[in-house]
C-alpha positions in Angstrom: -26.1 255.4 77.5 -27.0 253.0 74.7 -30.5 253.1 74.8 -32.7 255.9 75.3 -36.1 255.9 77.8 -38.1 256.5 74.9 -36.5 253.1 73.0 -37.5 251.3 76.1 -41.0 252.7 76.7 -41.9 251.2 72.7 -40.4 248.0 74.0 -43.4 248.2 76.8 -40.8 248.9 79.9 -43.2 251.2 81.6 -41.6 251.7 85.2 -37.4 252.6 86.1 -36.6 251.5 89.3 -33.4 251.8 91.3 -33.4 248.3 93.6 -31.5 250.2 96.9 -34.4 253.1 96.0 -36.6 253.2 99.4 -40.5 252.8 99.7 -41.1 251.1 96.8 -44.8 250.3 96.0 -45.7 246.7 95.6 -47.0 246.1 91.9 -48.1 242.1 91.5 -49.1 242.9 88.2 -45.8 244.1 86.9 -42.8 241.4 85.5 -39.6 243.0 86.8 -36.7 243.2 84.6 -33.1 243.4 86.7 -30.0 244.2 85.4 -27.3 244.5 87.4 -23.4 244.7 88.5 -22.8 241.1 90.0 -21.1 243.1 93.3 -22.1 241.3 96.8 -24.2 245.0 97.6 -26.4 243.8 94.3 -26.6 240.6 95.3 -27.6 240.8 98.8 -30.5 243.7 97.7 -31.7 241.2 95.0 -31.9 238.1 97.8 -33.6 241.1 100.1 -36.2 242.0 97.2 -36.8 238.0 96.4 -37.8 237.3 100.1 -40.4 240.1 99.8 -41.0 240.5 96.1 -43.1 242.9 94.8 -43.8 242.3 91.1 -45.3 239.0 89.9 -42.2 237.7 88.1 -38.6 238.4 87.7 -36.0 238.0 85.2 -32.5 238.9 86.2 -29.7 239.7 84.7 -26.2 240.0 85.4 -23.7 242.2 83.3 -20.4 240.4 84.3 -20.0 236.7 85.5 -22.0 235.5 88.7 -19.9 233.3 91.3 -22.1 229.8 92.2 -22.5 230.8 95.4 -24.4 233.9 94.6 -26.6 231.9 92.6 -27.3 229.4 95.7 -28.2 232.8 97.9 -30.5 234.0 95.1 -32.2 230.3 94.6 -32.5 230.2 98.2 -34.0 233.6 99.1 -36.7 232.9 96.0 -39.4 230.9 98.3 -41.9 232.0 96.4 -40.5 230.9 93.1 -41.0 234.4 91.4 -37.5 234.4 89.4 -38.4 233.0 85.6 -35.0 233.5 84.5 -31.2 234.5 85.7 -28.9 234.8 82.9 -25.2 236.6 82.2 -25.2 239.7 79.7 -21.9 240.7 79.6 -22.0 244.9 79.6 -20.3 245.8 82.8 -18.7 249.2 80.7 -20.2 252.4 79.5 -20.0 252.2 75.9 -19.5 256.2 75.0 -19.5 255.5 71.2 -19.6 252.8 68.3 -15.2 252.3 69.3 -15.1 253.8 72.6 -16.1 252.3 76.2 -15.6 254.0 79.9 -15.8 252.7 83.4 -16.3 255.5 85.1 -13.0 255.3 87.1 -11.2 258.3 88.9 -8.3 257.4 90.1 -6.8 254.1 89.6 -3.7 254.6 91.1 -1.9 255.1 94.3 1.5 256.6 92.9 2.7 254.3 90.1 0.8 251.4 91.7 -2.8 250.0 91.5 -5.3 250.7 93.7 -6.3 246.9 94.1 -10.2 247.9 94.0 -9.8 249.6 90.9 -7.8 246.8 89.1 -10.4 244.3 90.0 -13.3 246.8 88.4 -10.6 247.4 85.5 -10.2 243.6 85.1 -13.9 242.8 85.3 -15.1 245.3 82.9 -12.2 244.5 80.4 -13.2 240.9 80.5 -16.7 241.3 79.8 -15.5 243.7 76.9 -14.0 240.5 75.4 -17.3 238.5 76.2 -19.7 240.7 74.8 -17.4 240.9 71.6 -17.1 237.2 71.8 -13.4 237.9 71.8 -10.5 235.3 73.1 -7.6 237.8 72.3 -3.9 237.4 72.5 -2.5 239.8 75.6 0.6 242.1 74.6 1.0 245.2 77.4 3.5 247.9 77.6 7.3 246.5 79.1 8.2 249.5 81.1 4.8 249.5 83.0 4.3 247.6 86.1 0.7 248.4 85.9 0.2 247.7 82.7 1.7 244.2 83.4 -0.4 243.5 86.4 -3.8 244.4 84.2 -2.6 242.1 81.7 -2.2 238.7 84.3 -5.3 240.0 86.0 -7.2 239.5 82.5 -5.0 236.2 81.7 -6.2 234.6 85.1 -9.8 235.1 84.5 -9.6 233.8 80.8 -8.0 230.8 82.0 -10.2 230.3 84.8 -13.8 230.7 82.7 -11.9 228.9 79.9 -15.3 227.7 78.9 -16.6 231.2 78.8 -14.3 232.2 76.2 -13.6 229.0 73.9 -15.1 231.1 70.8 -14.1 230.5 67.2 -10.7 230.5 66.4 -10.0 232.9 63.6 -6.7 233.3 61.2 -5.7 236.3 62.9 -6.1 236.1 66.3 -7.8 239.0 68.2 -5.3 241.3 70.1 -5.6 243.0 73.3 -2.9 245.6 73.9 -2.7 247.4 77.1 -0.3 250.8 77.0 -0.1 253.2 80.0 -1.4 257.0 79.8 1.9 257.6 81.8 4.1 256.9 79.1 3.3 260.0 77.2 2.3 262.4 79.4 2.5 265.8 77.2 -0.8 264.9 75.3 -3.0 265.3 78.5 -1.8 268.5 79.3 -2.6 270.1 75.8 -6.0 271.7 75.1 -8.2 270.2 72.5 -9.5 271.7 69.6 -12.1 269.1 68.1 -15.9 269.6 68.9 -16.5 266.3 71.2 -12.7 266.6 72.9 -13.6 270.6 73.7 -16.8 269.5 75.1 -15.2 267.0 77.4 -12.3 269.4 78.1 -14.2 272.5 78.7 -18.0 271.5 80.2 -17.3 267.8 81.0 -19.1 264.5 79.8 -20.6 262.5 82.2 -22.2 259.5 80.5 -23.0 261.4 76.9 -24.6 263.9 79.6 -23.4 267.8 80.0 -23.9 270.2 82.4 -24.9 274.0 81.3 -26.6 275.2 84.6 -23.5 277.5 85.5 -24.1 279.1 81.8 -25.1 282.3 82.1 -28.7 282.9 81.0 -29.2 279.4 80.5 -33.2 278.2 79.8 -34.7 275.6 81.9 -35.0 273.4 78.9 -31.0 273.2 78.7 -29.8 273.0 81.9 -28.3 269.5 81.2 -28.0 268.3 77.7 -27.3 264.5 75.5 -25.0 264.6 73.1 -25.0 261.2 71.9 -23.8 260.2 67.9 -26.8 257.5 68.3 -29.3 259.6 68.4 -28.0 262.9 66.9 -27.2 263.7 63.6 -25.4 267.0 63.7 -22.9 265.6 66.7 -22.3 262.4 64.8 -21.4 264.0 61.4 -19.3 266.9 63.8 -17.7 265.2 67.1 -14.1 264.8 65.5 -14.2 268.2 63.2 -12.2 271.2 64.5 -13.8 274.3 66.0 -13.9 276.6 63.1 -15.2 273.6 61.1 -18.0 273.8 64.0 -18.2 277.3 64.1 -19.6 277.0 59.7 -21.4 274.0 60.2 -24.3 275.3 63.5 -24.4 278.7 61.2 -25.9 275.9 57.9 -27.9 274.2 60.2 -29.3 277.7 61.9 -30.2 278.6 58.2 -31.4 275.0 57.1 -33.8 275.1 60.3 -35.0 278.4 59.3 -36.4 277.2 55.9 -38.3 274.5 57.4 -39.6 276.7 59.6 -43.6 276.4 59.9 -44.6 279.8 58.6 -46.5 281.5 61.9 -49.7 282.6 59.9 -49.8 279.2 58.1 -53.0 278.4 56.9 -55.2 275.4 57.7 -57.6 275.2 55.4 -58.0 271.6 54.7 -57.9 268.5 56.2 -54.5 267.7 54.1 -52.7 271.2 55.4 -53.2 269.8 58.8 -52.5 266.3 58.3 -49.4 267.9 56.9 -48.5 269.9 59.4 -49.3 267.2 61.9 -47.0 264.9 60.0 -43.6 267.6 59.8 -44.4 269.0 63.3 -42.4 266.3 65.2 -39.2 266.6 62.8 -39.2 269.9 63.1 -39.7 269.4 66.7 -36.7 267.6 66.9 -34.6 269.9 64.1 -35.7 272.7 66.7 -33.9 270.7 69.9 -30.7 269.9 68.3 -30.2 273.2 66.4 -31.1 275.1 70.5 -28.7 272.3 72.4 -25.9 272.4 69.8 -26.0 276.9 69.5 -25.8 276.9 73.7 -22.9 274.6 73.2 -21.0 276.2 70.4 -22.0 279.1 72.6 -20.4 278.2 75.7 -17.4 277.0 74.2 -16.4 280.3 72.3 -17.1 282.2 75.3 -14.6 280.1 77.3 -12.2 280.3 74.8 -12.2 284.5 74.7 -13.0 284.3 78.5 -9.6 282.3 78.9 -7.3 283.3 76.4 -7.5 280.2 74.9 -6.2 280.3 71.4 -3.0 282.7 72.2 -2.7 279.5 75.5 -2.9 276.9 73.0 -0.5 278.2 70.5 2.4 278.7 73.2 1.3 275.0 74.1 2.3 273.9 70.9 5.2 275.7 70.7 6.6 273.6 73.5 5.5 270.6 72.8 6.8 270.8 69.0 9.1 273.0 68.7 12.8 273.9 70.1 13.2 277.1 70.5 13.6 277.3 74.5 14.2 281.3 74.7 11.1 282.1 72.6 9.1 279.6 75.0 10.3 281.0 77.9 9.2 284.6 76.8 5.7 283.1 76.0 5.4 281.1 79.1 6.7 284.6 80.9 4.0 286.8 79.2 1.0 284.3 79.4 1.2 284.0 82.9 1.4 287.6 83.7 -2.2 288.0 81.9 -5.1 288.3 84.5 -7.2 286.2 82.0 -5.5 283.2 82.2 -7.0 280.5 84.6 -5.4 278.8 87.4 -5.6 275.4 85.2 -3.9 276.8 82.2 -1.5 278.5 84.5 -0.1 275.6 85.8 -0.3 273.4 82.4 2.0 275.6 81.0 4.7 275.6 84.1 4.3 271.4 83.8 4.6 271.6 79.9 7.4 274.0 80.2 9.4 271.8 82.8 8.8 268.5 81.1 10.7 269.9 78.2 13.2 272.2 79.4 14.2 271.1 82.6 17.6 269.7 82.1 18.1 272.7 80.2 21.3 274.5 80.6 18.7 278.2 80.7 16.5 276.9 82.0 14.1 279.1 83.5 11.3 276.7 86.1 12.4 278.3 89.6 11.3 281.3 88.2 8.1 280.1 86.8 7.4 278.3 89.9 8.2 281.6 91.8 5.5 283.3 89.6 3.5 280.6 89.6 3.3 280.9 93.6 3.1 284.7 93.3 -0.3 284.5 91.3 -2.2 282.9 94.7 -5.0 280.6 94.5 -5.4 277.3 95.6 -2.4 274.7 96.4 -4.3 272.2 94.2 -2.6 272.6 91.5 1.4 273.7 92.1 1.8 270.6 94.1 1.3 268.7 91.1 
């Protein structure tokens, strides 16, 4: 996510390799480079690999801390003395952006309650946040949350066990660490997102600054899956957090910007400095070509979901109940929206949960109803039981 394969290739990383990948062809005149989750599954491949090693030397490291133990196993399954180096490099996250990190979690809850494999992942990759930001931060979390408290002694006990780990510079103010829980606001979740990065995720899904566009219709080979990362691209760095019409102005400059660099098709090569020229602005305009082809199928896909769903008329009846207090007007709107064939099964349902979480207690309020119609449009159970 941080670092692109060509990056690596300059840095002379020829071959990626998976360590659980099967048939593997021995190569004694390759230094292996390992990085790695310190999980027991790792560990126990890595002794496995060390016993019968297949590249001259290896240097291993681990992106959160490494028990003792594991280090014995590792020592003691390297008989042939291949490992040069073991070492801790804390980046057990997915950093999405410059300010924003993932772990790739679904589901971290059983009801209101952790699921105690997910707080262990939650705790290990918040702690080796804090070590790779060289970070010993004060620990405030949310009162009413239960899970937010138990996250916050999970992190406490670590920091107080690798005390060492963590004795960095003490500074004036000292860092803080503030834990909140989604839960607490749960309205924002359910509204539709209007800015260029949020609609992607919304709409097509992000999966590690990765998108899929093979359901598109008429999609090229070429952009069946797409990057959109702000490291690398220009346009989606200067656009992620701008609104759609913002979006909708900015691809048509950069069609028209792209058009004037154009290399003229009958473009004439008379000299050696016309085609040391062209040989120089081919690869920009290489590149110019990609983004401007990746960010037009987006754009693309996004306004034909939008008129395909209904999406603007569902997103200003949204808004209407999550700001406003008008409760007969909302009901109408909630009424007429899900009467429309166009609107989607997810939408449907938003609405009904929008709806109820304002007007519930509501001395009119109308929910039996819009469960009743709610049940009466079919489809899957998925989503009425929530």
């Amino acid at each position: 996510v941080v670092y692109t394969q060509s990056e690596i290739l300059q840095k002379e990383v020829y071959l990626f390799e998976r360590l659980d990948s099967p048939n593997r062809e021995p190569m004694k005149h390759l230094k292996a480079i390992c990085f790695l989750r310190p999980t027991k599954e790792n560990v126990e491949l890595l002794v496995q690999e060390l016993r019968r090693p297949k590249y001259s030397v290896y240097f291993i490291y681990f992106s959160n801390v490494i028990s003792k133990s594991d280090v014995k196993a590792l020592a003691e399954a390297d008989e042939q003395e291949v490992v040069a180096e073991v070492q801790e490099f804390y980046g057990d996250y997915i950093a999405v952006n410059p300010h924003v990190f993932s772990l790739n979690l679904l589901g971290c809850c059983r009801g209101r309650s952790w699921d105690p494999a997910q707080l262990t992942r939650t705790t290990q990759g918040l702690t080796a946040l804090l070590l790779s930001l060289k970070k010993c931060p004060m620990i405030r979390y949310q009162l009413s949350s239960e899970a937010a408290k138990r996250l916050a002694e999970c992190v406490k006990q670590v920091i107080t066990k690798e005390y060492e780990l963590f004795d960095f510079r003490r500074t004036e103010v000292p860092p803080l660490l503030l834990i909140l829980d989604r839960s607490d606001d749960a309205i924002t979740p359910l509204l539709n997102q209007w800015t260029y990065q949020a609609m992607v995720h919304e709409l097509l899904g992000i999966n590690n600054n990765r998108i899929d566009l093979s359901r598109v219709p008429g999609i090229s080979k070429d952009l069946r899956e797409v990057v959109l990362s702000a490291e690398n691209d220009e346009f989606y760095a200067n656009n992620m957090y701008l609104n759609f019409a913002e979006i909708g102005t900015n691809i048509k400059n950069l069609m028209e910007d792209f058009q004037r660099r154009k290399p003229k098709e009958q473009q004439k090569l008379e000299s050696i400095a016309d085609m040391k020229a062209f040989v120089e602005n081919y690869p920009q305009f290489k590149k110019m070509s990609g983004t401007v082809s990746k960010h037009v199928t987006v754009v693309g896909e996004l306004s034909r979901l939008v008129a395909e769903r209904n999406l603007l008329e569902v997103s200003e009846v949204e808004q209407e109940l999550a700001c406003q207090s008008d409760h007969s007007s909302a009901l109408q709107s909630v009424r007429r929206l899900l009467q429309s064939p166009r609107l989607s099964e997810l939408d449907a349902a938003r609405l009904v949960m929008l709806y109820a979480l304002r007007y519930e207690r509501h001395a009119s309020s109308g929910l039996p109803a819009l469960l009743e119609e709610l049940r009466g449009r079919g489809g899957s159970d998925r989503y009425r039981k929530v």
